[in-house]
KEPALUM-894399 format. One record per residue (C-alpha): residue in one letter; x, y, z. Coordinates in pm, whole numbers, padded with zeros to 5 digits, always signed. Layout:
N
aXYZ
...
END
This chain:
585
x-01430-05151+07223
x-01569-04951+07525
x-01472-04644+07643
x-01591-04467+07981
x-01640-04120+07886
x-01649-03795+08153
x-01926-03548+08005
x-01779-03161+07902
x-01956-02871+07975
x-02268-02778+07726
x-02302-03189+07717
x-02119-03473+07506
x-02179-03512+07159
x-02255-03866+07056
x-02061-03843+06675
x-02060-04165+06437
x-01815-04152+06168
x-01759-04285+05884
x-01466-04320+05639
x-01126-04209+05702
x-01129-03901+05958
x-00851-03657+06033
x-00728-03883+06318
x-00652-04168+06022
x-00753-04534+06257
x-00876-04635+06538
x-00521-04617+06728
x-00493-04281+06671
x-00885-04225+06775
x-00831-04376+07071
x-00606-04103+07199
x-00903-03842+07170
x-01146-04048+07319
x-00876-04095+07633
x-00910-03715+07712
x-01259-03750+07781
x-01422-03550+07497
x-01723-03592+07313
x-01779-03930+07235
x-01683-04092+06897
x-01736-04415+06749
x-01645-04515+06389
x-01838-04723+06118
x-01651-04880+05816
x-01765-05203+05561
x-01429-05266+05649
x-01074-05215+05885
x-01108-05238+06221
x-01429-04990+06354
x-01675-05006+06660
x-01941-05115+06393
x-01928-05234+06034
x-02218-05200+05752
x-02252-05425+05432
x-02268-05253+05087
x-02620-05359+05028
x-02798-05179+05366
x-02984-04854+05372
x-02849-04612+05587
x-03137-04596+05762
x-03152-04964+05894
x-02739-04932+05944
x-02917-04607+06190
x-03143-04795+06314
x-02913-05104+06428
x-02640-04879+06570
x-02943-04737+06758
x-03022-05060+07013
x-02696-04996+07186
x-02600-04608+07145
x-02754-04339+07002
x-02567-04076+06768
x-02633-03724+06773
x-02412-03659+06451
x-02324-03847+06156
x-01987-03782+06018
x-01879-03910+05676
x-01478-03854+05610
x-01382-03843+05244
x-01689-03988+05089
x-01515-03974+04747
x-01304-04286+04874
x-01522-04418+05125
x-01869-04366+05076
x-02137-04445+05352
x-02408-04665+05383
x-02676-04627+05084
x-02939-04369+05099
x-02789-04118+05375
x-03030-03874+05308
x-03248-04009+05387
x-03174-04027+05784
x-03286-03839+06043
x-03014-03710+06229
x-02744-03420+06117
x-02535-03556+05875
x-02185-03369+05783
x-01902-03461+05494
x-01519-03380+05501
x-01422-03385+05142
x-01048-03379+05042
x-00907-03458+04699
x-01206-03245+04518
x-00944-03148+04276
x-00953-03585+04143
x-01302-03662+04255
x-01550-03354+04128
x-01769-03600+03914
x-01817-03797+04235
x-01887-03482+04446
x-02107-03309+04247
x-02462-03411+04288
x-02358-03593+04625
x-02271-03370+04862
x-02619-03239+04857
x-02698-03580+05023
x-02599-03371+05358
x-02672-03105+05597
x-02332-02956+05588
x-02018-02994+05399
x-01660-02908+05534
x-01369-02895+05305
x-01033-02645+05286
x-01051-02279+05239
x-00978-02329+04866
x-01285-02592+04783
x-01494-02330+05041
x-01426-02066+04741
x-01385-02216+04435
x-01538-02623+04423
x-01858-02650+04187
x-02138-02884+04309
x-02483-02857+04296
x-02725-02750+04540
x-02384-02825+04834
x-02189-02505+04945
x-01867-02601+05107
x-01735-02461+05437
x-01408-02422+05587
x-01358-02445+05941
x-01024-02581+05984
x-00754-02812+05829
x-00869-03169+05778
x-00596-03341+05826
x-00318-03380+06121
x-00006-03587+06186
x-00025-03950+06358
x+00132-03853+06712
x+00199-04187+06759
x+00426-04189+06501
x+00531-03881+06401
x+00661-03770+06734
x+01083-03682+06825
x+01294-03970+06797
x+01608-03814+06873
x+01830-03876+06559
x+02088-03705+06435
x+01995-03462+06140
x+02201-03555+05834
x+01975-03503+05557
x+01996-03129+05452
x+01673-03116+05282
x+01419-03362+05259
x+01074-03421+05043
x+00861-03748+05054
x+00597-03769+04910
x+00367-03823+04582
x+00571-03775+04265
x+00310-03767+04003
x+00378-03453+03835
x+00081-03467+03626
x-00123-03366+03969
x+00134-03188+04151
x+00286-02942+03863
x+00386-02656+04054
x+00535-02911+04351
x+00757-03051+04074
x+00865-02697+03938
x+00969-02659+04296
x+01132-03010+04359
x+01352-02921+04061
x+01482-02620+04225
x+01569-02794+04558
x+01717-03124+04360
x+01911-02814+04178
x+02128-02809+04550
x+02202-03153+04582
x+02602-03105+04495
x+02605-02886+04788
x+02388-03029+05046
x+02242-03373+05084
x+01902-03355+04936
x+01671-03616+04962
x+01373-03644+04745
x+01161-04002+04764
x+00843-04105+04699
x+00571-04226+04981
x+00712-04472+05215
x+00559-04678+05494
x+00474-04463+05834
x+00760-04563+06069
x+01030-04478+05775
x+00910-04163+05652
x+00869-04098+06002
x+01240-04188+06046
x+01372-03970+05761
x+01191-03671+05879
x+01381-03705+06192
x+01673-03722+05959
x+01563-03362+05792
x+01732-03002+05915
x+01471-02856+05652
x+01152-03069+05460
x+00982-02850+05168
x+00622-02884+05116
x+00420-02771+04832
x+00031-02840+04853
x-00172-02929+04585
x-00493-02685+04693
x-00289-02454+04935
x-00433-02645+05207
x-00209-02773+05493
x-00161-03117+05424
x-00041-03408+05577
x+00337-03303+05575
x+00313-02963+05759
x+00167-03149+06002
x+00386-03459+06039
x+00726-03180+06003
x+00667-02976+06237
x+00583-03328+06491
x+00909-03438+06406
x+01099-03180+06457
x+01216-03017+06141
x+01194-02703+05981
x+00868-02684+05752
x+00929-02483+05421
x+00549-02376+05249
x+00435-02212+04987
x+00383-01822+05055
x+00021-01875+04916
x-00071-02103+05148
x-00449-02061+05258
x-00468-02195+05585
x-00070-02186+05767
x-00111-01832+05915
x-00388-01907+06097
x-00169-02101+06254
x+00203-02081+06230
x+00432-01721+06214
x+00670-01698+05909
x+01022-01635+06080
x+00911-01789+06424
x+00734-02107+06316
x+00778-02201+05925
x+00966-02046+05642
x+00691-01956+05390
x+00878-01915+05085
x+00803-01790+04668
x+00920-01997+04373
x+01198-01678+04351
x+01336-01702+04723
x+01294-02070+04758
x+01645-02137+04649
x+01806-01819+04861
x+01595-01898+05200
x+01701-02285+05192
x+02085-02147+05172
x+02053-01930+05415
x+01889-02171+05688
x+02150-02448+05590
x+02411-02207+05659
x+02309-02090+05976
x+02219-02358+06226
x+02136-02148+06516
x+01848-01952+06315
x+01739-02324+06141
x+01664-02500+06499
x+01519-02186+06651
x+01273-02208+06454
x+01227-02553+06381
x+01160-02587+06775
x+00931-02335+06784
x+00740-02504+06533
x+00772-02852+06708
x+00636-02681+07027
x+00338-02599+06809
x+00290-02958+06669
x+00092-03135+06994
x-00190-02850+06976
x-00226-02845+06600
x-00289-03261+06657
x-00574-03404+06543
x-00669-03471+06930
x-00593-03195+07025
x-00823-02958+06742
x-01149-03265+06759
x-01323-03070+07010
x-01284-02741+06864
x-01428-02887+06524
x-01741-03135+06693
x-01873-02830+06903
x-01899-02590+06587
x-02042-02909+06442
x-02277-02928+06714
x-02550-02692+06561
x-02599-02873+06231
x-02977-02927+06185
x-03148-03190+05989
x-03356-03076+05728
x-03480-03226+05409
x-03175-03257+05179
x-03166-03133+04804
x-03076-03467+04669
x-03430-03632+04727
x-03573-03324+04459
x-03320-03444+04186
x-03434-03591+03897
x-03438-04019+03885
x-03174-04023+03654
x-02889-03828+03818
x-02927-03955+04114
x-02862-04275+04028
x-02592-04154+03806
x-02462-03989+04101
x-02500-04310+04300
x-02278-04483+04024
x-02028-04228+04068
x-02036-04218+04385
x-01953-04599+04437
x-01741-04664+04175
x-01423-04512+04324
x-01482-04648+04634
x-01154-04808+04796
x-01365-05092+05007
x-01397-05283+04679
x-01708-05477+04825
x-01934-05107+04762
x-01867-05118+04399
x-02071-05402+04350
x-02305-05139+04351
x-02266-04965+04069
x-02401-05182+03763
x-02734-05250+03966
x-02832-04899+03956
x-02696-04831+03605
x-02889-05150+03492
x-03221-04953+03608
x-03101-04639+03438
x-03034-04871+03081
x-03404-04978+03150
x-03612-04658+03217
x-03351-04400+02960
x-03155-04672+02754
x-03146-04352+02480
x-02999-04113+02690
x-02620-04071+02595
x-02556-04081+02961
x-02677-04376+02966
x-02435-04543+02739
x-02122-04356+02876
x-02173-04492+03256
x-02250-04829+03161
x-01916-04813+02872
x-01741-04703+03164
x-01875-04967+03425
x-01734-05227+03187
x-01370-05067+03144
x-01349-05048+03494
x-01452-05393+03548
x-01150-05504+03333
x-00920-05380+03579
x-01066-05539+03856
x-01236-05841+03719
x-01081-06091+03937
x-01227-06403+03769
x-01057-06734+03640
x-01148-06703+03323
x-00988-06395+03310
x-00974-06336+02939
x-01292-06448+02810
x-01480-06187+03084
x-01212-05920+02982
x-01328-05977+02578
x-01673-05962+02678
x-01641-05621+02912
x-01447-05465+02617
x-01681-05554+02389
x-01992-05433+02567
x-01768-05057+02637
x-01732-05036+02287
x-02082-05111+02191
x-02233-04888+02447
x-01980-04592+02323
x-02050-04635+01943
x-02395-04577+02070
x-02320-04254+02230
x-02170-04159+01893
x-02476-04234+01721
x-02702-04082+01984
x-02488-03774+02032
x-02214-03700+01770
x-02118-03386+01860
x-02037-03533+02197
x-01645-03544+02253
x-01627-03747+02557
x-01797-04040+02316
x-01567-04007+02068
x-01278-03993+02308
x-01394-04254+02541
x-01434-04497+02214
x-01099-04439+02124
x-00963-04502+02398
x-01157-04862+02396
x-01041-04963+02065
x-00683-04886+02165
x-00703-05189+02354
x-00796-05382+02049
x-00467-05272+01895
x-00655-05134+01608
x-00455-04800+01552
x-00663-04669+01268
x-01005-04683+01414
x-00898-04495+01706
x-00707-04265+01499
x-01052-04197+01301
x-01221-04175+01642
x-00966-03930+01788
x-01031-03726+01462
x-01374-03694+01501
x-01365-03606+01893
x-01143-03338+01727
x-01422-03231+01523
x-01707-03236+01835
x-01815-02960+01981
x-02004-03041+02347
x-01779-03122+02599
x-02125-03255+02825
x-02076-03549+03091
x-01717-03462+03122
x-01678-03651+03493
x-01752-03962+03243
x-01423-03946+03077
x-01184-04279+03085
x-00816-04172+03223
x-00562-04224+03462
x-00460-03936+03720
x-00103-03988+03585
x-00168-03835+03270
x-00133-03451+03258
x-00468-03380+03013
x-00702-03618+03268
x-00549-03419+03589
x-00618-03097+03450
x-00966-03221+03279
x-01094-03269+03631
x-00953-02992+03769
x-01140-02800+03547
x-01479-02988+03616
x-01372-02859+04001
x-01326-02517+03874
x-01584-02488+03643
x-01342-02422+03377
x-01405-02716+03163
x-01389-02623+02779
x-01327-02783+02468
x-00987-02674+02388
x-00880-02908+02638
x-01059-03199+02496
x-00954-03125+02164
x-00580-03058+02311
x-00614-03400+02469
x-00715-03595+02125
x-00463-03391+01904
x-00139-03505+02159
x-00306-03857+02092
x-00309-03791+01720
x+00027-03724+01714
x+00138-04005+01908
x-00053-04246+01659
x+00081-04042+01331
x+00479-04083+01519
x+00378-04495+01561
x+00350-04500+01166
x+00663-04264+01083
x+00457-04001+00918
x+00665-03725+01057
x+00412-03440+00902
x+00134-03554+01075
x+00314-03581+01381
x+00452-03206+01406
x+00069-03072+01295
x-00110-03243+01577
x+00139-03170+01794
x+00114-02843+01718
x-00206-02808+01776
x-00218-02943+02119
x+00030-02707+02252
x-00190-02424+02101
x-00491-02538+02256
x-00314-02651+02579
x+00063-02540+02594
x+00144-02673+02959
x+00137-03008+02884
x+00526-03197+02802
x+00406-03474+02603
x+00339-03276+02263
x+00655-03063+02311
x+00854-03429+02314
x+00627-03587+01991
x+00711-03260+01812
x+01099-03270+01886
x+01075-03647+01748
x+00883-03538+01444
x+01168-03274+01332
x+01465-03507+01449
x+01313-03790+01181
x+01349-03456+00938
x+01636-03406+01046
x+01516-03050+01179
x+01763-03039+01462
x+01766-02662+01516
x+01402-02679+01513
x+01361-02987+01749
x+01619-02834+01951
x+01402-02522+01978
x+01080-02709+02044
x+01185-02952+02321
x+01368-02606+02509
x+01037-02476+02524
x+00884-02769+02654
x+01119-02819+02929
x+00967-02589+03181
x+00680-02834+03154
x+00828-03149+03279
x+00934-03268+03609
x+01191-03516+03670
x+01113-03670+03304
x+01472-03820+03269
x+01329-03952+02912
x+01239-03602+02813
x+01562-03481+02880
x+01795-03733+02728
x+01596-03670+02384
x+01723-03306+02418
x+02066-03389+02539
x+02107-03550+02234
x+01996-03343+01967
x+02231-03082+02186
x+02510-03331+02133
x+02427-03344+01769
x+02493-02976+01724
x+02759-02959+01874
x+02606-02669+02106
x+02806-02835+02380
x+02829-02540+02685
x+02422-02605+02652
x+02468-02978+02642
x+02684-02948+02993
x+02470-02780+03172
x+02161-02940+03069
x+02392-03300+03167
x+02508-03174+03501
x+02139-03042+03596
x+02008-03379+03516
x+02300-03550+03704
x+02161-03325+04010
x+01773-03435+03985
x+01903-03825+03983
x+02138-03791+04289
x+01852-03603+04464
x+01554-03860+04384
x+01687-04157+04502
x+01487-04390+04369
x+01674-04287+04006
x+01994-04205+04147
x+02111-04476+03913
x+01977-04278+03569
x+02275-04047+03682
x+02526-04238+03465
x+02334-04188+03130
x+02390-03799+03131
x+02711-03742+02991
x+02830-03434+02898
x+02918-03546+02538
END
């Protein structure tokens, strides 16, 4: 793909990119390149790019070969943390920049590799707050933009009142589903329409649909959806502490930035007055085609344009974290073919440290990972052997480092696949006992579950403790001591992990079951009240504490906590059928 290309005053840029940039594909690429700006060209292993790479070359030969036809001035590598680029990048010798986005997930995987690169670019909140090493983060504008080709007018009549699509894993987004709540809270009065992530040309479709779409971002960034509402035409609702919107858009002219307290009161008052609502919702659309990726490239590539080479910190670290780093740093990767890097490099690491803790913990988590993907025929025997070899390398972390938590833990949660309940309850009890929360980006989870969100968070943050560790193992405890009916045990750990970390639902919900096998109803009652705050949308949650309502009798309570459920079903359509099991008796 060839495009003739009309040089801009101060000269064109020649910019290679890698990995997925704000303008998403190639499609969407193609209308920057058709204004005659600097001149772009994209490299993936994968997906449809003006060159491709295989996992196994050196950035320099991928350089090199690029090279004999067209010669970059700037190499750009978009979200690295998914899509990594070719190996060794610092090792080239042209200007090398990264766009990092989900650092709130992917710390562990940031960390030591950003300082692979000249210059790193995130949002304003990573620019202030993300912990790497030797990498300081810059802001320079929002990284991400809607698809014009799709998110663009479509002329539909607006019959959705208010409207949120988007991801609905509370564990990540906890203040997004405090807020959800509130606007599902409306859906008697209004149509409110609250949905998950759908493919482009629907979502694009309902947000035609929407008079008002809410956003909440999970950094304070603009995301994806301020840029896609205001492109299709509806009123954007944001968070008041927002980073990046006023640079941008006027509250009252352009967007409604609203507070957790006036969310509720501003929605109303839009709804109710049309004239006000599509004032500003046009204003805001006419603000959409220059806020475009397309539109804000050249702006970004000439304040790129003075990156300099130099030689980068990660050629000083020491042997073993940087191939650590290159472990974590492939491991994630979405083009699956890349993570055939990983055991390679932790194979060498086995060989020259195979005492090192660290050691064991990569290579116990290499194999865990491998049993999700392992794609083989014999599917079982290589998942029995992977399993095994985790849980040999983590009882050798334990033995090499016992006051080590993320050993303990990560054994634990190995031998829970063997179904052996009390060895990882004796596990989980010693983690409880450890002290050195070390090597935390090595712990096993899934983003789904609240204590692994807010674990790497806190690696982002540099708030990573112990408490939540400990928090994490005593929730587990409880769940283990509630499998075996000791009801005790249950309400103890429980306890625990809402002392050491009281934001999380889960322990809130073990200890309401504990007291309900007691027959503590006041006290269950009591305990799953104050855990409510913490969930989001957890139908399960609240049908436990409908019914210990129900069984005393405390029926006004019952009622309201029925018909507020009842409103958070209707609203999420994708459990609009759930509606039926909240009764108010």
């Amino acid at each position: 793909m060839e495009y003739e290309l009309q040089d801009k005053e101060g000269g064109t840029l020649k910019i290679l990119v890698t990995g997925l940039p704000p303008w998403h594909d190639m499609e969407h690429l193609a209308q920057y390149i058709s204004q005659n700006g600097h001149e772009v060209r994209h490299l993936m292993v994968e997906a449809p790019a003006h060159y491709h790479f295989s996992p196994e070359e050196q950035a320099t030969d991928v350089l090199e070969r690029v090279r004999r036809e067209w010669s970059p001035d700037l190499w750009i590598c978009a979200c690295p943390e998914l899509y990594p680029p070719p190996r060794a990048i610092e090792n080239v010798t042209i200007p090398t920049v990264a766009f990092i986005s989900d650092w709130n997930l992917y710390q562990p995987q940031l960390a030591y590799n950003l300082a692979r690169f000249d210059r790193v670019c995130s949002d304003r909140l990573g620019s202030q707050v993300l912990q790497l090493h030797n990498a300081q983060p810059e802001y320079l504008q929002p990284l991400y933009s809607q698809r014009s080709l799709v998110h663009k007018p479509l002329n539909l009549q607006r019959d959705i009142d208010i409207l949120f699509l988007g991801n609905m894993n509370h564990a990540i987004h906890r203040n997004r589903g405090a807020i959800l709540e509130k606007v599902a809270s409306l859906s008697d009065t209004y149509l409110v329409v609250i949905d998950g992530e759908l493919p482009h040309d629907e979502y694009a479709t309902l947000m035609n649909r929407a008079r008002i779409v809410v956003n909440y971002s999970v950094r304070h960034e603009m995301n994806l959806r301020s840029f896609e509402t205001l492109a299709c035409g509806a009123l954007l609702f944001q968070e008041a502490n927002n980073l990046e919107i006023r640079d941008w858009l006027v509250d009252g002219e352009d967007v409604v930035l609203y507070s957790p307290s006036s969310l509720v009161p501003l929605l109303e008052h839009y709804l109710e007055n049309e004239v006000e609502r599509t004032t500003l919702a046009a204003s805001g659309a006419a603000k959409a085609r220059n806020l475009s990726a397309e539109q804000r490239m050249d702006t970004l590539f000439n304040t790129l344009a003075d990156t300099r080479y130099n030689v980068r910190p990660f050629v000083d670290f020491d042997i073993t974290i940087r191939r650590l780093a290159e472990a974590y740093l492939y491991a994630p990767a979405l083009p699956l073919q890349q993570r055939s890097l990983v055991f390679p490099e932790l194979e060498a690491l086995y060989k020259s440290h195979p005492h090192r803790p660290e050691t064991h913990l990569a290579l116990g988590c290499y194999h865990m990972d491998a049993i999700k993907s392992d794609q083989q025929s014999d599917a079982r025997k290589s998942t029995e052997n992977h399993l095994k070899s985790a849980i040999t390398h983590f009882n050798e972390v334990t033995r090499l480092a016992p006051e080590l938590i993320i050993g303990w833990l990560n054994l634990a949660l190995a031998i829970r696949s063997t179904k052996n309940l009390k060895l990882e309850y004796e596990c989980m009890l010693q983690a409880l006992s450890a002290g050195d929360c070390s090597h935390g980006g090595l712990l096993l989870g899934k983003v789904t579950d609240y204590y692994y969100a807010d674990w790497r968070l806190s690696l982002a943050l540099g708030h990573a403790n112990a408490n939540l560790l400990h928090a994490f193992a005593a929730s587990r405890l409880s769940q283990l001591a509630l499998e075996s009916g000791d009801a005790k045990t249950t309400l103890q750990h429980a306890k625990r992990a809402i002392a050491l970390h009281p934001e999380v639902p889960l322990p809130y919900e073990l200890a309401g079951k504990a007291m309900i096998l007691d027959s503590r109803w006041l006290d269950a009652a009591e305990i799953l009240g104050q855990g409510l705050r913490f969930t989001a949308f957890d139908f399960t949650y609240r049908k436990i504490y409908l019914d210990v309502l129900n069984h005393l009798g405390r029926n006004e309570e019952a009622s309201a906590l029925a018909k507020e459920s009842r409103r958070l079903c209707k609203a999420w359509r994708r459990k609009s059928e759930e509606a039926a099991s909240f009764t108010d008796s």
